[in-house]
C-alpha positions as CSV (number, residue, x, y, z in Angstrom):
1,X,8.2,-18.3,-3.9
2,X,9.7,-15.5,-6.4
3,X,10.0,-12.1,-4.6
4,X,8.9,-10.7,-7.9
5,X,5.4,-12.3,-7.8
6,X,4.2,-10.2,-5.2
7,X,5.2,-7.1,-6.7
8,X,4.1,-4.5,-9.2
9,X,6.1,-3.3,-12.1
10,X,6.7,0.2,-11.5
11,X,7.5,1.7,-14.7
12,X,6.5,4.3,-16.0
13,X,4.3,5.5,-12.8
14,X,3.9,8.9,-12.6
15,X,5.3,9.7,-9.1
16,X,4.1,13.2,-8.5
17,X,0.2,12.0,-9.4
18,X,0.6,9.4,-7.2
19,X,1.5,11.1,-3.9
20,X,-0.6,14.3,-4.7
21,X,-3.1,13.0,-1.8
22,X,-0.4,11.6,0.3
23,X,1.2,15.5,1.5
24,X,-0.8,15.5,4.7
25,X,1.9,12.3,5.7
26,X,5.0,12.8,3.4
27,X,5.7,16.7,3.1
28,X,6.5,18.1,-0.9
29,X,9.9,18.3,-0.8
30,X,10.8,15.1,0.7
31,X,13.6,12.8,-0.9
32,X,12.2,9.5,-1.9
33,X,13.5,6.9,-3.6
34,X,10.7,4.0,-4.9
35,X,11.9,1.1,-4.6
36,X,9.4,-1.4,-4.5
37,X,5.5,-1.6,-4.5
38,X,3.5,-5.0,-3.4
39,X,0.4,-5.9,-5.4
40,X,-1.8,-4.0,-2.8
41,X,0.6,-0.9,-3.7
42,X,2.1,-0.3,-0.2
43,X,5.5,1.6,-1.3
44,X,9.2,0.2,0.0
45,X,10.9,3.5,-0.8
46,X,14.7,5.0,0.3
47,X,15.1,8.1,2.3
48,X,17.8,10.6,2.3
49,X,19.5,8.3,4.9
50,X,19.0,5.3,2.7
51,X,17.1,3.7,5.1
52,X,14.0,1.7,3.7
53,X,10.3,3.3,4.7
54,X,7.5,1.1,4.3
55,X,4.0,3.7,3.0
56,X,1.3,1.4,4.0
57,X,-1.6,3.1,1.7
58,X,-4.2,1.1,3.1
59,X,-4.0,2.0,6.8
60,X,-2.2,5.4,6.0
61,X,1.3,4.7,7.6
62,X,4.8,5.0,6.7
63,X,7.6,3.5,8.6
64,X,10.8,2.9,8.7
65,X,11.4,-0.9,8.6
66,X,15.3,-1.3,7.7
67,X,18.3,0.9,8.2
68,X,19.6,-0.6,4.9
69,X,19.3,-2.7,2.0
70,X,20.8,-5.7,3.1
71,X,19.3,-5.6,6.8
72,X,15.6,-5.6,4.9
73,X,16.6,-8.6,3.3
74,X,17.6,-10.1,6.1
75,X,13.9,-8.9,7.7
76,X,12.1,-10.9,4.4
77,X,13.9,-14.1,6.2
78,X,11.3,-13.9,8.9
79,X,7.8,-15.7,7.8
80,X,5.6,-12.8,9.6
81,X,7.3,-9.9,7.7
82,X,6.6,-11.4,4.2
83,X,3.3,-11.9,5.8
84,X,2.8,-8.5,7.0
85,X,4.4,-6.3,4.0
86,X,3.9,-8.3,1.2
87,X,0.1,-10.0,2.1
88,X,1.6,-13.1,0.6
89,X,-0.9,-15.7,1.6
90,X,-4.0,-13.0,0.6
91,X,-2.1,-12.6,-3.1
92,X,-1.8,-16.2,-3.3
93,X,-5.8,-16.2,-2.2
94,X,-7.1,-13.6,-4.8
95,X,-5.1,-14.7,-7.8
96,X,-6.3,-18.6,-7.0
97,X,-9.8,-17.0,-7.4
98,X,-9.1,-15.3,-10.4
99,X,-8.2,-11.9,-10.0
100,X,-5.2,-10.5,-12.1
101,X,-3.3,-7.7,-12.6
102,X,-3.0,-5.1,-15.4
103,X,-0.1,-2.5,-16.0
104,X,-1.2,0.1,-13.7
105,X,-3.3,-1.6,-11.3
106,X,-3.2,-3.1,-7.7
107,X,-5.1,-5.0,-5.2
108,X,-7.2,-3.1,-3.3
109,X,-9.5,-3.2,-0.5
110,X,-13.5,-2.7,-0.6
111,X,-13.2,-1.7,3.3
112,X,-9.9,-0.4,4.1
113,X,-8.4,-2.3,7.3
114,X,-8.4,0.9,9.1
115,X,-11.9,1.1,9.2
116,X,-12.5,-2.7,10.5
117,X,-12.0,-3.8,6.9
118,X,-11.2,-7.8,6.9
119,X,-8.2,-9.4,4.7
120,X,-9.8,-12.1,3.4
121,X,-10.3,-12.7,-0.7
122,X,-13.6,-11.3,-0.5
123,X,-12.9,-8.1,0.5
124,X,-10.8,-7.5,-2.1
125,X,-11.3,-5.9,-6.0
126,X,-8.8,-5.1,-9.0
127,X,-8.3,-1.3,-8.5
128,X,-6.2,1.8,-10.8
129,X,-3.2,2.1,-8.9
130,X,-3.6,5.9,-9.0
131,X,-7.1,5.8,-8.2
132,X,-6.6,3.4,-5.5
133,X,-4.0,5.6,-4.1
134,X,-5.9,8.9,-3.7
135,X,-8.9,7.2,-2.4
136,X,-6.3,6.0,0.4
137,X,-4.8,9.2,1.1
138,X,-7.9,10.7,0.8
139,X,-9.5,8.8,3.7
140,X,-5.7,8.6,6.0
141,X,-5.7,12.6,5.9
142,X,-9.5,12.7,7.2
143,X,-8.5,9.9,10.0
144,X,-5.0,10.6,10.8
145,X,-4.1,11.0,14.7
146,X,-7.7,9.9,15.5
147,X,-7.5,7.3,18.5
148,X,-8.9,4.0,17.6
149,X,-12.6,3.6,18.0
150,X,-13.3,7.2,17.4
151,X,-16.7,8.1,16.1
152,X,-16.0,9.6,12.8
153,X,-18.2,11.1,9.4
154,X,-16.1,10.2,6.6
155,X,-16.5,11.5,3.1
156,X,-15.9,8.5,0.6
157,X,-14.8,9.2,-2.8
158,X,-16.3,7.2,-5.7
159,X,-14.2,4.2,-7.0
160,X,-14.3,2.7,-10.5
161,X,-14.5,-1.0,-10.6
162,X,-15.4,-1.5,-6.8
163,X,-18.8,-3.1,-6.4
């Protein structure tokens, strides 16, 4: 397994576009460094501490998951962390059946996992990364701090190339 497989190329994303939906979690202002983006574009990016924060786009989180570099290297050793923050075995799953990527694009899912959304093959389309990424934040600022199981009306934004 190459690292690099599981992860998008990040040039020449525009970063300010990309977290314009994303202030109700990280605050304008905040230092972030991207570092690396998985093909379901969940961010590994560097704070002003350098430690490294994991934005989870599909359930709306961000965490940090290594006080350095070399200590989140040492975290990749473990089976259930490549599992977890790289979806390895779902990657492997969707590009068996087909589905590539594009410059620009991601994995993403039809039902988010936040809202009971499975990770299986089937649940998953080719998305815009940018598009993909507002419709995330857009539905994590209208459920974040809500205790799980809440009854909630969501509002849903349209989403090229989901069926």
């Amino acid at each position: 397994m190459e690292l690099e497989d599981y992860l998008l190329s990040m040039e020449g994303i525009d970063w300010t576009q990309l977290f314009s939906e994303w202030t109700w979690l990280i605050p304008p202002g905040t230092q972030i460094q991207p570092w690396m983006m998985n093909a379901f574009g969940d961010l590994f990016w560097f704070d002003e501490q350098e430690q490294v924060n994991f934005l989870n786009i599909s359930d709306g989180t961000n965490e940090v998951v290594a006080e350095t570099q070399d200590e989140f290297f040492d975290l990749l050793e473990d089976e259930d962390n490549l599992t977890q923050w790289l979806l390895i075995d779902l990657v492997d799953e969707v590009q068996a059946e087909g589905l590539k990527l594009e410059q620009d694009q991601c994995y993403g899912f039809k039902l988010l996992p936040t809202l009971e959304g499975e990770f299986e093959a089937s649940n998953v389309y080719v998305s815009d990364l940018y598009e993909y990424w507002d419709f995330c934040g857009i539905i994590g600022r209208q459920i974040d701090g809500l205790p799980d199981g809440s009854d909630v009306t969501i509002e849903i934004p349209d989403r090229e190339g989901f069926e």
